[in-house]
N, C-alpha and C positions, 0 to 999 in steps of 0.2 A: 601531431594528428590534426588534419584541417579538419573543421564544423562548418557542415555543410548552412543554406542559408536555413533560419528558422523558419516556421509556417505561421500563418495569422493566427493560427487559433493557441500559438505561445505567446501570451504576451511578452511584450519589451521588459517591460517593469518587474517579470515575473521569471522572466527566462534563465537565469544566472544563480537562481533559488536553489539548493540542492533541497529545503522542504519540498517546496512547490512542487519538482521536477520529480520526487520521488512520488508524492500524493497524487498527479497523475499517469506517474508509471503504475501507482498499484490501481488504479482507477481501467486502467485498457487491459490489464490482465485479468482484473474480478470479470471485467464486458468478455471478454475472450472466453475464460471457463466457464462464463453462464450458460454459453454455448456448448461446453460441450455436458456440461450438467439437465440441459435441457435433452442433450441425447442419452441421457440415460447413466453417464457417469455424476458420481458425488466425488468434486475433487477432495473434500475434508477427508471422504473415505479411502480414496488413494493415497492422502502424507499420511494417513495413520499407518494403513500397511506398507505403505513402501519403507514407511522408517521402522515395523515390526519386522517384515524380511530383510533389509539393509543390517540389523543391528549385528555388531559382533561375536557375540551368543544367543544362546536360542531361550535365556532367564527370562520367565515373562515381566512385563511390563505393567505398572499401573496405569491405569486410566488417568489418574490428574498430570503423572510424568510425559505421557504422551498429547494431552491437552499443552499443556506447558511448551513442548518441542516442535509442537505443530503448529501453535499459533491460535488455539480455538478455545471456546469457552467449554465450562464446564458441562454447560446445559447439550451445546451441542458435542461433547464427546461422548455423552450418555447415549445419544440418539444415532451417532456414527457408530457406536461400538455395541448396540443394539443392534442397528440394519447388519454390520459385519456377522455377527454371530448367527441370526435368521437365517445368512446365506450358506454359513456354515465356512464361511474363511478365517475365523476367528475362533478361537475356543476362551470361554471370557470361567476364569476360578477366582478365588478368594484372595485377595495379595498374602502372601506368608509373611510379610511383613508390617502388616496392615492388615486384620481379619475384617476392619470395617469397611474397607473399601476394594477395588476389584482388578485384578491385573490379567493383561491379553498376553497370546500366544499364535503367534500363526499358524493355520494348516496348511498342508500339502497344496487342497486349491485355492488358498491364500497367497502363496506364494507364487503359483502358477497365473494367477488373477492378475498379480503383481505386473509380471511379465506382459501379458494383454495389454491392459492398461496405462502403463508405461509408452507404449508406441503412439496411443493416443494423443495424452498430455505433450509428449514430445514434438508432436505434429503441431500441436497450441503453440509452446514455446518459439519451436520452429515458423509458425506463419509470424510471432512478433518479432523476433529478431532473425529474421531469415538474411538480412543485409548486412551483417555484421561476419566477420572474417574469425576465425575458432581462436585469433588471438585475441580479439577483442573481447569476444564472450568469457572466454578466461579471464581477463583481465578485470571483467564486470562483475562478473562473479567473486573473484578475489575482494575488489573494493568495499562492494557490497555486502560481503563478508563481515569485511573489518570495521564496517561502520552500523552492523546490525550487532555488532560486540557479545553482549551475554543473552543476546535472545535468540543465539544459535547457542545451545548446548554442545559443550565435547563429546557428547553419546547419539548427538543428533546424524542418523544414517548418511553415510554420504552418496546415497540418490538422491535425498532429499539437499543437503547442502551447494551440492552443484545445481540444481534447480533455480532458473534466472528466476522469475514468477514469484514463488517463495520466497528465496531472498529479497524481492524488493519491499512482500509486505514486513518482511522482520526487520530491515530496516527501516520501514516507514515507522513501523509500530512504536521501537524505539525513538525514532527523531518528534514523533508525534505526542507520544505519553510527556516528553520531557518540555516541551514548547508548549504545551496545553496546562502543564503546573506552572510555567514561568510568567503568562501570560495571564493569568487568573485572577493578580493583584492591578491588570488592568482593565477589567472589565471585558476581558476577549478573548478572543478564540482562534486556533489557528484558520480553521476555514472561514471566517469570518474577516481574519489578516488580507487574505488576496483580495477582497474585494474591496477591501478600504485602498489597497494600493494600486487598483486599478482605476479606482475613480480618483484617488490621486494625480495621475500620471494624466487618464485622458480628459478629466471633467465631465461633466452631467453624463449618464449615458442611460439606455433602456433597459430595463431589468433584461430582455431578449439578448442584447448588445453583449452584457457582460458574464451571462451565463454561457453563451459562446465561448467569448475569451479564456474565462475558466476551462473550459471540455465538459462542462456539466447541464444537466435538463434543467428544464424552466422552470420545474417543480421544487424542485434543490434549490433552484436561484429564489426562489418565493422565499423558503424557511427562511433562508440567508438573508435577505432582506428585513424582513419580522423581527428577527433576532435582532439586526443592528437598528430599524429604527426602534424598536423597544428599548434601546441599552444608550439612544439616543447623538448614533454617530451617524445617519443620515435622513433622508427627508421623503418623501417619495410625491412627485407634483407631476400633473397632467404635462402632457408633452401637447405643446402650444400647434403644434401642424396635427398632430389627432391625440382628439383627447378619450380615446380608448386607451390609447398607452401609456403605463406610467417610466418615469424618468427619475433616475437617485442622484440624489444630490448629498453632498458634506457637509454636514454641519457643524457649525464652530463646536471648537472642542475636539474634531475628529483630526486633524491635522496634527496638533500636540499628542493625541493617544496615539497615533501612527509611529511617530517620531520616537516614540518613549516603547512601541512594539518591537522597530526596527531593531533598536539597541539588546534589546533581551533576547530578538531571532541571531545576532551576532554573537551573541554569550550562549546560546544554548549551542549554534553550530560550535562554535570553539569547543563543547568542552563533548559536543559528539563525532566530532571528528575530528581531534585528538590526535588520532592514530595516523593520521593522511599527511602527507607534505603540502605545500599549496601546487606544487605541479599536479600532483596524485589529484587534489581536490579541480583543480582544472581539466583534467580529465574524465575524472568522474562525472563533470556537471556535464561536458560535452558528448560523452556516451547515452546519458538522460537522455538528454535532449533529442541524440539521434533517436534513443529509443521510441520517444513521446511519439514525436511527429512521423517516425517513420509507416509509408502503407505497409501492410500485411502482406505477405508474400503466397 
C-alpha cells in the first residue's frame, strides 16, 4: 500500500505516531459530529440506541453496561437516556438485577429512529473516509478493532462495531488511559508530549506556529502552554520582529524528560499493540494518516 505525500499540518516529528495519529483522527470525527449534533442529532443518543436495537436479544440493558460500551460517562448516560425516554424511544424500568439502578429497552420508534438516523451518521462517516476503497475500511475497521482490545465488549452491537468514528475513539481511549498512567512519573502528559516534540524537532516557534502543527485552536495551544511552562519544560519570550507575539522555547531539563517520554510511548505502544505484526502496525499508521489529512468528500 503506497502513502500518499503527508500535508503540513502532520507534522514530520509526529507523523509515524500511532498515539498522535489516532488523537487527531478522534479530534476530525468529534469536528464532524458537532456538526451533525448541531442539526439536531445527539450522536451519544444514536450508539445508545443503535447498540439497544443491534443487540442479540431484546433483555434490557442497564444504563452503566451501556455507558461502558459506548464510551460515555456516567453523568452523561443519565442525560442521553433521559432525552431517549422523553421521546419515547426508550422504555427505561428497574434492572432485575440491580433494583438500584436502571435498565433500557427499545421501542418500536426506537428502533425505527434507529434506521433514520443511521443514514445520517453514515453520510458523516462517508464524507471522512469517502477516499478509502471498502477494503481498506474493512481493513481499518479490523485493526482498529484489535487495538481498542476490551473497550469493545463481545455484547457490543455490531452497527456499532463496524463504525469507523467509534472505533477510533475506543481506541484512542485505550492508547490514551494507558500512556497518560505511564507518563505520570514524569511529570507529563500525553498532549503535552507532542508539543515538546515539536519544538524538539523544529526549535523556537509561535504559540500560533504550533497549534497549527498540532490541528488544534489557539485556545487549546494556550492551556498547553501554561501547563508546560508551569511544570517548567518551556519558556515563553517576546518574539524579537513583534513583540505581540509570543515564542516557546525549551528549557533545560526538557530534552532529557523527552528522551525518558520517548522510551515509555515505545513500552506503552508495545504492549497496546501487542496483537499487530509490524507490517499490520505499518499499515495501520498509513491508513491514519490517509485518514488525518484526507479532505471530506
Amino acid at each position: 500500500m503506497s502513502t500518499p505525500p503527508l500535508r503540513p499540518a502532520l507534522h514530520p516529528a509526529l507523523a509515524d505516531s500511532p498515539g498522535h495519529l489516532l488523537w487527531r483522527a478522534r479530534a476530525r470525527v468529534a469536528a464532524a459530529t458537532e456538526e451533525e449534533q448541531r442539526a439536531g442529532v445527539d450522536l451519544h443518543a444514536v450508539s445508545v440506541l443503535r447498540d439497544l436495537v443491534g443487540a442479540p436479544d431484546s433483555a434490557p440493558r442497564s444504563q452503566q453496561e451501556l455507558a461502558d460500551t459506548v464510551g460515555i460517562s456516567r453523568t452523561t448516560m443519565v442525560r442521553v437516556a433521559a432525552a431517549l425516554v422523553a421521546e419515547g424511544l426508550v422504555v427505561r424500568v428497574r434492572n432485575p438485577q440491580d433494583r438500584r439502578s436502571y435498565a433500557l429497552t427499545p421501542t418500536d420508534a426506537g428502533a425505527r429512529a434507529v434506521r433514520l438516523w443511521r443514514e445520517r451518521t453514515d453520510a458523516v462517516e462517508e464524507r471522512l473516509i469517502g477516499g478509502f476503497t471498502d477494503e481498506e475500511r474493512e481493513l481499518l475497521a479490523e485493526l482498529l478493532l484489535r487495538v481498542a482490545g476490551p473497550e469493545v465488549g463481545e455484547d457490543t452491537a455490531e452497527a456499532v462495531r463496524g463504525n469507523i468514528g467509534f472505533l477510533i475513539g475506543r481506541a484512542h481511549t485505550r492508547m490514551h488511559r494507558r500512556f497518560l498512567e505511564d507518563l505520570a512519573p514524569l511529570n507529563l502528559e500525553p498532549r503535552l508530549f507532542g508539543t515538546l516534540t515539536i519544538l524538539e524537532r523544529s526549535g523556537s516557534l509561535t504559540q500560533s506556529e504550533v497549534a497549527r502543527q498540532l490541528g488544534i485552536s489557539g485556545a487549546a495551544l494556550v492551556q498547553i502552554a501554561d501547563d508546560l511552562e508551569d511544570r517548567g519544560f518551556v519558556a515563553r519570550r517576546r518574539d524579537p520582529a513583534d513583540r505581540r507575539t509570543q515564542r516557546l522555547h525549551l528549557r533545560p531539563g526538557a530534552t532529557e524528560a523527552l528522551a525518558a517520554a520517548r522510551h515509555v510511548e515505545a513500552t506503552t505502544l508495545a504492549a497496546q499493540m501487542d496483537d499487530l505484526s509490524p507490517h499490520e502496525v505499518a499499515t495501520f499508521v498509513a491508513l491514519l494518516q490517509r485518514f488525518v489529512t484526507a479532505p471530506e468528500s
